[in-house]
C-alpha positions as CSV (number, residue, x, y, z in Angstrom):
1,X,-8.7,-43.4,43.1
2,X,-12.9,-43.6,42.4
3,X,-11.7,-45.0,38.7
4,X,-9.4,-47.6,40.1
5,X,-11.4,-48.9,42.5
6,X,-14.3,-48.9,39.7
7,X,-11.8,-50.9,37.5
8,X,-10.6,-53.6,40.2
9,X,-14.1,-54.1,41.7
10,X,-15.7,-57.5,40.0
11,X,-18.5,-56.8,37.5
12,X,-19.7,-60.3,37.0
13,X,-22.1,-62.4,39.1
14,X,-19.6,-65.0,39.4
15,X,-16.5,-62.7,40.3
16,X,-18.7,-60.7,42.9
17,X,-20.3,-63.9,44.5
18,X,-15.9,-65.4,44.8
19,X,-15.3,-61.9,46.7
20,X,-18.0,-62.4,49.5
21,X,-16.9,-66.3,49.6
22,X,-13.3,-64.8,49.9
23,X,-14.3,-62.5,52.3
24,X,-16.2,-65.0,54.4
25,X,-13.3,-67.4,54.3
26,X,-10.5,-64.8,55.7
27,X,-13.2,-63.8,58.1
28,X,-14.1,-67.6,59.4
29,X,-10.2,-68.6,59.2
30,X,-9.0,-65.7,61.4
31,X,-11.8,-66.1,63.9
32,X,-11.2,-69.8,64.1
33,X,-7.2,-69.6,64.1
34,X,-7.6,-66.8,67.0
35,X,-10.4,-69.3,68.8
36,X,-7.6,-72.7,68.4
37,X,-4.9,-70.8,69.4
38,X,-6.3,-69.5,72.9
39,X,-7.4,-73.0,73.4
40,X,-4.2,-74.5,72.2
41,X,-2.1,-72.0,74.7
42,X,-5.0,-73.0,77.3
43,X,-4.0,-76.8,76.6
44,X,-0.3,-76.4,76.0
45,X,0.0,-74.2,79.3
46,X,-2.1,-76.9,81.2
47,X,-0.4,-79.7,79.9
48,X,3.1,-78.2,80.7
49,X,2.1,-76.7,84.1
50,X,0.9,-80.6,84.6
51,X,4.3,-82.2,83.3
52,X,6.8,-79.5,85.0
53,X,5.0,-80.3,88.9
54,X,5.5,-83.8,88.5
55,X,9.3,-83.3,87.4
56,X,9.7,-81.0,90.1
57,X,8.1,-83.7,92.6
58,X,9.6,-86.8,91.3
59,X,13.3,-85.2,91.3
60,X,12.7,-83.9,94.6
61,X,11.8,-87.5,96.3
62,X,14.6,-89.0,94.3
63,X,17.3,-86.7,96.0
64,X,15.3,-87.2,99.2
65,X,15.9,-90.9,99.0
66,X,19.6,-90.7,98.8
67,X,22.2,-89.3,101.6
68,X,24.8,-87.2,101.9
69,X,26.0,-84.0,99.7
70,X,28.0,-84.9,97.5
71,X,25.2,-88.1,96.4
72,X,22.1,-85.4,96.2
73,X,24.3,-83.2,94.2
74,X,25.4,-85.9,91.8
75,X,21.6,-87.5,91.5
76,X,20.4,-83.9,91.0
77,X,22.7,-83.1,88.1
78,X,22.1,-86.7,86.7
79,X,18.0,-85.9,86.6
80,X,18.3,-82.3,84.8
81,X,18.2,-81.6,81.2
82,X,18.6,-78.7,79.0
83,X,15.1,-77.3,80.0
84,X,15.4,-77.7,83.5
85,X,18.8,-78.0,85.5
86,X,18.2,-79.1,89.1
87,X,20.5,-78.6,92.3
88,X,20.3,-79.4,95.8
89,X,21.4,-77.5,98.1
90,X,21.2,-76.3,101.8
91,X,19.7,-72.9,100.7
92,X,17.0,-72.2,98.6
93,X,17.0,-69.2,95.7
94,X,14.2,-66.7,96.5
95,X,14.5,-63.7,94.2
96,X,12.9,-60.5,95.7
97,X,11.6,-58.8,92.3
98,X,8.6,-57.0,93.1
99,X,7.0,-56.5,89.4
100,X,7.1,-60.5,89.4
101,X,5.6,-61.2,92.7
102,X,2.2,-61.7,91.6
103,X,3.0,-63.6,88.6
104,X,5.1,-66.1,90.7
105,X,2.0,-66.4,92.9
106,X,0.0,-67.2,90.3
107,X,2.9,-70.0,88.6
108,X,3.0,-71.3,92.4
109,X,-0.7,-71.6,92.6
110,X,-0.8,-73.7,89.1
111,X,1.5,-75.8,90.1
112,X,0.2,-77.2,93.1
113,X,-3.1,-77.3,91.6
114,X,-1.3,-79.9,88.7
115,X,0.6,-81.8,92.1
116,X,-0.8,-81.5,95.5
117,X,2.3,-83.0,96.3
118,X,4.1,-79.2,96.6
119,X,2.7,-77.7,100.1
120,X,2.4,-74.1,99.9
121,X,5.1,-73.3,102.1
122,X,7.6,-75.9,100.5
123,X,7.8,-73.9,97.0
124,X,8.7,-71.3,96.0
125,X,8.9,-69.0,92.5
126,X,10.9,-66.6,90.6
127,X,11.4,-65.2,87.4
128,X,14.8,-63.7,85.9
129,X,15.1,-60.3,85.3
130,X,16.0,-60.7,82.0
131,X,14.4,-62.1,78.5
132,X,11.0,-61.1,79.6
133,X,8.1,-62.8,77.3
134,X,4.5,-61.6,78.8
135,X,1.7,-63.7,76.6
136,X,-1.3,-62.6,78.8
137,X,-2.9,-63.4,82.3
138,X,-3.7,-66.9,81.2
139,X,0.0,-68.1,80.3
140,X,3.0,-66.7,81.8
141,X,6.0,-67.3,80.3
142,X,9.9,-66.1,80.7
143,X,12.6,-67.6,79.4
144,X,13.9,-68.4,82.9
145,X,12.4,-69.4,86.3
146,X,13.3,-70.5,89.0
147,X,12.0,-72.5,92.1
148,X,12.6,-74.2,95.1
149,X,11.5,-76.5,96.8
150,X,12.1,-77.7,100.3
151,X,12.6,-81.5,101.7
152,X,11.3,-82.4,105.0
153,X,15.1,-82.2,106.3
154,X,15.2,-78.7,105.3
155,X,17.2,-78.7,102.3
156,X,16.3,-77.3,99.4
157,X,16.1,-78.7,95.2
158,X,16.6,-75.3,93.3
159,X,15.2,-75.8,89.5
160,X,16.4,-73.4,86.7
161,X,13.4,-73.9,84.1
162,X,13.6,-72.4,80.8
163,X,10.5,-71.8,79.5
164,X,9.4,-70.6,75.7
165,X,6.6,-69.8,74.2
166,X,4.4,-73.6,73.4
167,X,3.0,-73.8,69.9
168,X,4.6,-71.7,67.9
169,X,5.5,-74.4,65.0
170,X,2.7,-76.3,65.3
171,X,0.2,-72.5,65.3
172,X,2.5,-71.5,61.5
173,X,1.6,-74.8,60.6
174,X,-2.3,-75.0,61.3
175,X,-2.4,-71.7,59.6
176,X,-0.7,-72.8,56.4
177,X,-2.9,-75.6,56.3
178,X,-5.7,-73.4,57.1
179,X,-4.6,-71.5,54.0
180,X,-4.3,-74.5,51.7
181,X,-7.9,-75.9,52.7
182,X,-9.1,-72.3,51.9
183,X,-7.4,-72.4,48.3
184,X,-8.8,-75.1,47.9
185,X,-12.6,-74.6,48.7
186,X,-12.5,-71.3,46.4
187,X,-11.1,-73.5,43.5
188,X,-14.0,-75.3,43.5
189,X,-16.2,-72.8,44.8
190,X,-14.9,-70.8,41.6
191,X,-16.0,-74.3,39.1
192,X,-19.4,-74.5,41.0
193,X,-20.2,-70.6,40.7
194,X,-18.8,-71.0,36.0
195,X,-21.5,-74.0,36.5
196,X,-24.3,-72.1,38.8
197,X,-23.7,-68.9,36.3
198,X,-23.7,-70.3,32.9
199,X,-27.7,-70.1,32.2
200,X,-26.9,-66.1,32.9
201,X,-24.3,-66.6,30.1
202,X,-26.8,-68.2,27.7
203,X,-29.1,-65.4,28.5
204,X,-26.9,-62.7,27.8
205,X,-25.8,-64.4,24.3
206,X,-29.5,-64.9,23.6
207,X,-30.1,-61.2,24.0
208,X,-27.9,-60.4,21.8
209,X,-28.3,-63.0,18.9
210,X,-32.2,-62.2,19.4
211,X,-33.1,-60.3,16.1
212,X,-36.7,-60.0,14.1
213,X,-35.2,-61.2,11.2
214,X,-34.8,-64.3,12.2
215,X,-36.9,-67.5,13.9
216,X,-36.8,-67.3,17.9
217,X,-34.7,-69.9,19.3
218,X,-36.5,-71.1,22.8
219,X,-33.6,-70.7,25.5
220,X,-33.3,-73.4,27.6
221,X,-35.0,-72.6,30.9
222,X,-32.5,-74.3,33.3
223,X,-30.8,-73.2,36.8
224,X,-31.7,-71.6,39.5
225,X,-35.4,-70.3,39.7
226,X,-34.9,-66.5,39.3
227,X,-32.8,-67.6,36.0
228,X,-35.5,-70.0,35.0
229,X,-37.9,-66.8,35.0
230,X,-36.0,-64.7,33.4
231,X,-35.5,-67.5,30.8
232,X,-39.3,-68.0,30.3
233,X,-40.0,-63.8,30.3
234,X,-37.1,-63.8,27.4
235,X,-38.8,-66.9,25.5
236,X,-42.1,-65.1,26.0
237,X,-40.9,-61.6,24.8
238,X,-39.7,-63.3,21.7
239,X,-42.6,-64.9,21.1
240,X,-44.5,-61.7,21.3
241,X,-42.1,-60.2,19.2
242,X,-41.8,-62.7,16.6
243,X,-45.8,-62.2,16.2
244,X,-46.6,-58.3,16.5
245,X,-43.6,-58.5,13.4
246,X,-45.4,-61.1,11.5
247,X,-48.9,-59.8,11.9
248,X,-47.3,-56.3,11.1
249,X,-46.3,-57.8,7.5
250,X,-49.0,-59.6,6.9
251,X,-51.2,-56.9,7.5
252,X,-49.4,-54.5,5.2
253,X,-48.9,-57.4,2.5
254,X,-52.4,-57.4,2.3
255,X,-52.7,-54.0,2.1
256,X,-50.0,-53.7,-0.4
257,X,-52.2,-56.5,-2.6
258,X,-55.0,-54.4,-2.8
259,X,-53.4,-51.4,-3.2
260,X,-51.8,-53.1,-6.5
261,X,-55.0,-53.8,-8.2
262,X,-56.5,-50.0,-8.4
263,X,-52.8,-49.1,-9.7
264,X,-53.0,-51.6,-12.2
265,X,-56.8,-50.3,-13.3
266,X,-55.4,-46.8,-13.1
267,X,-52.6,-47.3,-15.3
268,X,-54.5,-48.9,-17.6
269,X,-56.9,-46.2,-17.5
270,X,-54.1,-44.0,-18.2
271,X,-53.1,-45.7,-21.4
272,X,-56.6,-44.5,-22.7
273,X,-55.9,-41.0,-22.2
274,X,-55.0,-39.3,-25.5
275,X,-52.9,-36.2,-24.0
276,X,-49.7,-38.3,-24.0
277,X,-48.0,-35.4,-21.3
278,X,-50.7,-36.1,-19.0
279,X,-50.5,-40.2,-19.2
280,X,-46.7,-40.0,-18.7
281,X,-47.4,-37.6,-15.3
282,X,-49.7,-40.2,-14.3
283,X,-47.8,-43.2,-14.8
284,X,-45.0,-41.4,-12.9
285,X,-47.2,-41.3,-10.0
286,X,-48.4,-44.4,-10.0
287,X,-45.2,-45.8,-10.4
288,X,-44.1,-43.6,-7.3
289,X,-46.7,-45.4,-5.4
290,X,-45.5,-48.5,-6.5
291,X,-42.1,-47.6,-5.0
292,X,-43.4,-46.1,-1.9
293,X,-45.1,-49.3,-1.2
294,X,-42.1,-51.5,-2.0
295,X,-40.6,-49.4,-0.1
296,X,-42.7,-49.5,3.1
297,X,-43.1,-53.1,3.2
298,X,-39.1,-53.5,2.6
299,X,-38.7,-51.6,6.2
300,X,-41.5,-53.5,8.2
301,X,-39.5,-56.6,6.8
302,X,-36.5,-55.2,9.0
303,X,-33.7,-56.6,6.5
304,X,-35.3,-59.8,6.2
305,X,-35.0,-62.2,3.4
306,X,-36.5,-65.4,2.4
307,X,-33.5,-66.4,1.5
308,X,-31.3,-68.2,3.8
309,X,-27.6,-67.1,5.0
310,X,-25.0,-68.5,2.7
311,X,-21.3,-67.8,1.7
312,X,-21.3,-65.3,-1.0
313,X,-19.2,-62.5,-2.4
314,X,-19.5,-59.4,-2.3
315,X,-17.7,-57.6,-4.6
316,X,-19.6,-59.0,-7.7
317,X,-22.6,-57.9,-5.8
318,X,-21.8,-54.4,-5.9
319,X,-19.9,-54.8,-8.9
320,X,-23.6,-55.9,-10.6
321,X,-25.3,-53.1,-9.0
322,X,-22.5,-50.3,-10.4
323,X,-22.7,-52.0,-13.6
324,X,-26.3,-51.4,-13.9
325,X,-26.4,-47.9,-13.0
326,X,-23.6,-47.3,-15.7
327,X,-25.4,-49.0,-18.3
328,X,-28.2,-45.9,-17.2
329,X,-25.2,-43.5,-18.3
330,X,-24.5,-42.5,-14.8
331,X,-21.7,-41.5,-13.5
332,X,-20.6,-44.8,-11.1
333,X,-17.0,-45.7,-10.7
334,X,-15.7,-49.0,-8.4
335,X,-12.5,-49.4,-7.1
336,X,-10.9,-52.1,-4.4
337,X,-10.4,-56.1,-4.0
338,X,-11.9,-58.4,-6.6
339,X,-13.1,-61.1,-3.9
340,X,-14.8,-60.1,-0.7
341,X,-16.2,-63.6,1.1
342,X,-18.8,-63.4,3.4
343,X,-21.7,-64.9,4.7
344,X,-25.2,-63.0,3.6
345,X,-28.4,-62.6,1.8
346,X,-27.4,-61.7,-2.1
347,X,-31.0,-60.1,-2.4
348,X,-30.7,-58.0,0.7
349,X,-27.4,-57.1,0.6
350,X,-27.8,-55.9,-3.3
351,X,-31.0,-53.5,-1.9
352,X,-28.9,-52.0,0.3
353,X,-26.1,-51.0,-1.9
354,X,-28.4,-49.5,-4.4
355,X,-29.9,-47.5,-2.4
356,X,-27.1,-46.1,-1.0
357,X,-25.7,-45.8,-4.2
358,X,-28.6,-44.5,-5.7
359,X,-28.6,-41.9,-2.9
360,X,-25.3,-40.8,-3.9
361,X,-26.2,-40.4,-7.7
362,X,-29.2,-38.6,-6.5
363,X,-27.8,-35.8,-4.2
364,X,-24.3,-35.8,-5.3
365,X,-24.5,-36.6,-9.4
366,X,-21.8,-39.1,-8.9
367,X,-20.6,-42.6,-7.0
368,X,-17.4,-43.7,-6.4
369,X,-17.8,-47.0,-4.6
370,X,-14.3,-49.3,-3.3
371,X,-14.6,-52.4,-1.6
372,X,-11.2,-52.8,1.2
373,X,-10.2,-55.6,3.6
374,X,-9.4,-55.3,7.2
375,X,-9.0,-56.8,10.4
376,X,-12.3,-59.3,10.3
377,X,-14.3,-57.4,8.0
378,X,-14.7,-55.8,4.7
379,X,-15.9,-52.2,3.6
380,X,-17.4,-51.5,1.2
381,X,-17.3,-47.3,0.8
382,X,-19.6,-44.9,-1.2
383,X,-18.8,-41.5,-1.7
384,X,-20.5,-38.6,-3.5
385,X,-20.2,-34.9,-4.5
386,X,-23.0,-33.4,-3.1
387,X,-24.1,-31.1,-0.5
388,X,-23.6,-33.4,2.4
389,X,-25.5,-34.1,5.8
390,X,-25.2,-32.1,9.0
391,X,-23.0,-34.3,11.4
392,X,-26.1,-33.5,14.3
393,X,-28.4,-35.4,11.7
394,X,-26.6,-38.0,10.3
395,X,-28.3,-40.2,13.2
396,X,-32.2,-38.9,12.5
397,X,-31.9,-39.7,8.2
398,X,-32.0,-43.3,9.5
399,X,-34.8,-42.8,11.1
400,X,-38.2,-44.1,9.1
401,X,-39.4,-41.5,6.1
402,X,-37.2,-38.5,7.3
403,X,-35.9,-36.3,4.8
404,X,-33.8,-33.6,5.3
405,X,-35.5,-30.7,3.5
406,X,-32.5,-27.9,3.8
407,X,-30.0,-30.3,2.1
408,X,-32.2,-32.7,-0.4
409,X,-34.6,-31.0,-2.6
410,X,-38.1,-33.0,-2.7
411,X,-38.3,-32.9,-6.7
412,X,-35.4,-35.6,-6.4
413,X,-38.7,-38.1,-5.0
414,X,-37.9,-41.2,-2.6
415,X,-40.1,-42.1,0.5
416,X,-37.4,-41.4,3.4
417,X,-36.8,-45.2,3.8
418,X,-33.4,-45.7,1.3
419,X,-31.0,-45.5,4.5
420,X,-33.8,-47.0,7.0
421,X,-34.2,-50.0,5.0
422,X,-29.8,-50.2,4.1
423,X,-29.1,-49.7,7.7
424,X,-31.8,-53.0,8.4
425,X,-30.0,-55.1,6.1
426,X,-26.3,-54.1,7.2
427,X,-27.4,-54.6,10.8
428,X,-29.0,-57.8,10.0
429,X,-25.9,-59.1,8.2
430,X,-23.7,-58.3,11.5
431,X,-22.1,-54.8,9.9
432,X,-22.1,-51.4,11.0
433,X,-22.8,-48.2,8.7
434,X,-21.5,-44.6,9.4
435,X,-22.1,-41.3,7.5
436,X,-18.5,-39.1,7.2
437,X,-17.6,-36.1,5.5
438,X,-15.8,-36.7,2.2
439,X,-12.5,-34.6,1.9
440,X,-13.3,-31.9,-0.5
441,X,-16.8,-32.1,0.2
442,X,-19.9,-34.7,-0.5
443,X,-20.8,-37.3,2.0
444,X,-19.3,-40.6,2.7
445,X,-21.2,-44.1,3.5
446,X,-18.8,-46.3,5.2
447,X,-20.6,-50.2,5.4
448,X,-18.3,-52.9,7.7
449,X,-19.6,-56.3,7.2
450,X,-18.1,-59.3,9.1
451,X,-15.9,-61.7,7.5
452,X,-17.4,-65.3,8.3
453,X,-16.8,-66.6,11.9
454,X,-15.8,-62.7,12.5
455,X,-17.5,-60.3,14.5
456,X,-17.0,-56.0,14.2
457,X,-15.5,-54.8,17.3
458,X,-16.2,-51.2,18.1
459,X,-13.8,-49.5,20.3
């Protein structure tokens, strides 16, 4: 039930903020429907006690005016109606039913408070037993009543009033119309709230566009003044950003410069030597240093290139880079579609793929690399032979210069930053990478990257 309600209970600003207005609406509407009708039966009882007493009087003089029975009879009949039936005669109707004595009092009491005309000892008031309809102390209805009301010769006009319930059309139709002005203030309340709402919405997708590899795009600072706020703290934290990122690379760029120029003296140094075992060991470590600060530099970029976006393919990408490890006499074999459109950085993209084909040949001996179509995206697959990584640490190897010790022997060299630096650029291209176990054994890489206007869903 907890889950349910969880499910059907609004989770957007806007859906929430249409509930209360809802809410408030059922709530104002039913108060002000019960407040109209107690003053509408107020009125309609009123009005009708009003109308009924001056019937009463004005039939009763005009059958006083005339003589004789069979005249008052006739001019009695000829003044009644379907509602109330009039009839003289030389008795009048009392009806001794206790349970209705003090509602008759109280009908008797209205009436000659509407026509002063009707003494208090010249009417009289009943109710019929049957087809009882009590609406409370302020109207009392029945479908029948019945009075009397004596002339100054003693005779007596007996009335037979039929009486419903006032206002019952008219209350259905106040309500519906009630109901119709409602729909129609949440319709536009609901326009108002997608208009009041949408700078949340432009936050929200500038949160997630917002990536280092990329210029800051200022969001608009627009709306109400909490969302103005929050759009100048966003503007300002990618600002900051934007320049602890750039100073970051600068910094090591310069580092990285003078860092090249002792190499250089070194290797050249190193060409001087005359053991010829000892100058290859130390141009292997220099050369290692070189890497390592490639390397480096590659991951405080974050996946960025200078190079811009732009619609590439990228099966002859890795095609180039399988190519080039099989010209080295490795063992590299590609498989798959021969055209794989997307939108990307060729420089980027082609560092990614060799190191995670490189990371393949290095821990497994061999590659075997297809490119697939799906649903919005390509994959491009790597798989090797080789010992594998723990599924509780395929998360940490992405982490910056970790190595796992237990399943990749240090002699093998690398700086921990081949699947930092791959994962960067995948990321930064709109893709996703997993690490799998290969059937038979070996690891496999599995890179999703968006087709253009695409985006990977994840389930």
């Amino acid at each position: 039930m907890k889950a349910m309600l969880r499910r059907l209970w609004p989770d957007t600003v806007a859906s929430r903020a249409i509930l209360i207005l809802i809410a408030a609406l059922l709530g104002f509407h039913a108060l002000g429907y019960w407040a109209w009708r107690v003053g509408a039966d107020t009125l309609a009882a009123s009005a009708s006690d009003r109308a009924l007493a001056a019937r009463m009087l004005s039939i009763s003089r005009a059958v006083a005016g005339v003589s004789g029975d069979a005249e008052r009879s006739r001019v009695a009949h000829d003044l009644s109606d379907a509602s109330l039936e009039a009839h003289w005669s030389r008795v009048g109707l009392t009806l001794d039913n206790g349970t209705d004595d003090e509602r008759a009092g109280m009908m008797a009491a209205r009436l000659r408070e509407q026509a002063p005309g009707l003494g208090a000892e010249a009417l009289r008031i009943g109710f019929a037993a049957a087809g009882t309809h009590d609406h409370g102390a302020g109207a009392v209805w029945r479908h029948m009543m019945l009075a009397s009301l004596r002339l100054d010769d003693g005779s007596w006009v007996n009335f037979s009033i039929s009486t419903l319930e006032p206002g019952s059309h008219e209350g259905w139709g106040a309500f519906a119309m009630m109901i119709c002005v409602g729909v129609a203030i949440i319709g536009v309340a609901v326009l108002l709230l997608r208009w009041a709402t949408w700078p949340l919405r432009e936050l929200a997708l500038a949160a997630e566009r917002f990536s280092i590899d990329q210029a800051p795009q200022p969001l608009a600072e627009t709306g109400p003044v909490e969302v103005r706020r929050a759009a100048r703290a966003f503007n300002t934290m990618q600002e900051r950003i934007q320049r602890l990122v750039t100073e970051r690379m600068q910094a090591m760029a310069a580092v990285s410069h003078d860092l090249r120029t002792p190499i250089t003296r070194l290797r050249l140094r190193a060409e001087l030597l005359e053991d010829a075992a000892t100058r290859r060991l130390v141009d292997a470590d220099l050369g290692e240093m070189e890497t390592m600060i490639d390397s480096t530099l590659a991951y405080l970029r974050g996946g960025k290139s200078d190079e811009r976006m732009r619609p590439l393919d990228l099966a002859p990408v890795v095609e180039t880079i399988v190519d080039e490890f099989q010209d080295q006499g490795r063992d590299v074999s590609l498989s798959g579609v021969g055209s794989a459109p997307v939108l990307g950085q060729a420089p980027s993209l082609k560092r990614a793929f060799s190191n995670l084909i490189g990371n393949a040949l290095k821990y497994g001996d061999v590659a075997r690399v297809s490119v697939a179509a799906a649903a919005g995206h390509f994959t491009v697959t790597v798989e090797d032979q080789g010992p594998g990584i723990p599924a509780e640490a395929r998360q940490r190897v992405f982490e910056p210069f970790v190595r796992l010790e237990e399943s990749r022997s240090r002699e093998t060299g690398g700086s921990g930053l081949g699947l930092t630096i791959a994962r960067a650029v995948i990321v930064a291209h709109g893709g996703e990478i997993s690490l799998e176990d290969r059937p038979g054994g070996g690891l496999r890489v599995v890179v999703s990257i968006p087709k253009p206007g695409e985006e990977i869903r994840t389930g």
